[in-house]
C-alpha positions, 0 to 999 in steps of 0.5 A: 173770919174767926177760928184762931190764926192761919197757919199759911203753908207753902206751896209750890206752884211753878209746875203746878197747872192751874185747874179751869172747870167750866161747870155748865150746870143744866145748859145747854137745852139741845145736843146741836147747841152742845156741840157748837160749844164743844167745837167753839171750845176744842180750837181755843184750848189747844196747846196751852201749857200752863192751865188744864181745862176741865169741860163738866157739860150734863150727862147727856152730852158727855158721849159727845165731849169725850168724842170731840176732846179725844186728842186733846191732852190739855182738855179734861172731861168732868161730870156735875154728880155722880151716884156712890153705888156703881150699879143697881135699882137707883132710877135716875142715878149715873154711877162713877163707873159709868163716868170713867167708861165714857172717859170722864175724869173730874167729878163736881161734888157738894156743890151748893146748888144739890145742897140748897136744892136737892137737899144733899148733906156733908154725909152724902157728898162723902159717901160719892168721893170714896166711890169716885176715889175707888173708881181711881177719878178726881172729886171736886169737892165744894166747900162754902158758909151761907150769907148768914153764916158769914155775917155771923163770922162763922166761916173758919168752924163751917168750912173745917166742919164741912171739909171734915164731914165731907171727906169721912172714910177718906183714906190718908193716901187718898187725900193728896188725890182730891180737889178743893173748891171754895164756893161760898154759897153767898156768891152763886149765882149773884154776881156777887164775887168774894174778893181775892184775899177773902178767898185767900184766906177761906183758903188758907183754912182748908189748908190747914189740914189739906195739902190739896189744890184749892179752887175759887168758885163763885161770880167768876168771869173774865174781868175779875179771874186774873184777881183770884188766879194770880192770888197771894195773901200777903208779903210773904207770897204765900201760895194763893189759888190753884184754878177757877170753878166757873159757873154762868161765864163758862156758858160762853165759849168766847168768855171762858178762853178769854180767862184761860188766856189770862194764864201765864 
């Protein structure tokens, strides 16, 4: 990774619960298959005290998230997208006021996929954290470097440029109330893991700026996340990664409390 030496801060993570978000992505196909997930899911995660679990299902199945995880403090409702207006003559759009009355409290933004398909830029992934923010919910912010621009050694000056266009107009006290998740773009969908000290390090450069829980996305699955949960760089036990953001894996109800069991 090229940029200059990291500067390694030191956080402490012994009341610190790991953040696992399952990101359903456009799944399933049926509300009656959503619900049998939500079901299989709301038995598994009760009760554990050492990891939050945020379930991001499609907007049309969010009502019924809320409705199936409403007494259950260890299990958070997130969405993939939101729009940055809080109403008006945006056809298609959802809004995060729309989000919070419906009990969400995570929102997924930036992630590679509305980068590489639907074309949104750093400006746009912005302009949806300061609404999410004004609207007192959490951003998931995703950060990641191409194939190319990782063979290039470009990684450190693309996440501190995307991290930086990301969060334009983010006010300082703001700051310490956003997620990040590294999510190299290389890795999506592949099968294709990063390995833990790579991860580690991309994110130990966004900390160098952002005093902010860090996440890993990409190829996460039950027999590698103990790796990336449990991460730390060097002798010096610097902090390693705060939580998983979990595509494919997370699909599979049975997969995805078999890697919240890895927490301790």
């Amino acid at each position: 990774m090229s940029g200059g030496a990291i500067q390694l801060i030191k956080v402490s993570q012994s009341t610190m619960k790991k953040l696992i978000i399952a990101n359903w992505k456009c799944n399933p196909a049926t509300l009656k298959e959503a619900q049998k997930m939500f079901l299989a899911l709301r038995g598994g995660l009760k009760n554990n005290s050492k990891a939050e679990a945020v379930v991001c299902p499609p907007f049309v199945y969010l009502a019924e998230a809320a409705k199936v995880f409403k007494n259950q403090s260890s299990v958070k409702i997130g969405a993939q997208n939101c729009f940055w207006e809080e109403k008006g003559a945006f056809t298609g759009e959802i809004s995060p006021k729309m989000l919070k009355s419906l009990g969400v409290k995570y929102v997924i933004l930036g992630h590679s996929e509305r980068v590489m398909i639907m074309g949104e830029t750093n400006e746009m992934t912005a302009r949806k954290v300061n609404a999410v923010l004004k609207l007192g919910l959490t951003p998931i912010v995703c950060i990641g470097e191409t194939a190319e621009e990782r063979k290039q050694g470009k990684t450190s000056i693309i996440l501190e440029k995307e991290l930086k266009e990301s969060l334009q107009g983010v006010a300082k006290n703001q700051m310490t109330k956003i997620v990040l998740a590294y999510e190299p773009l290389w890795a999506i969908g592949t099968g294709k893991a990063c390995s833990v000290d790579e991860a580690v390090k991309a994110a130990n450069v966004l900390r160098r700026t952002r005093k902010a829980p860090i996440l890993y996305g990409g190829s996460v699955h039950s027999q590698n996340a103990a790796g990336y949960i449990a991460a730390r760089l060097d002798s010096a036990r610097q902090a390693g990664l705060d939580g998983l953001l979990i595509g494919g894996a997370s699909l599979d109800p049975k997969e995805f409390l078999a890697i919240i069991k890895q927490i301790r």
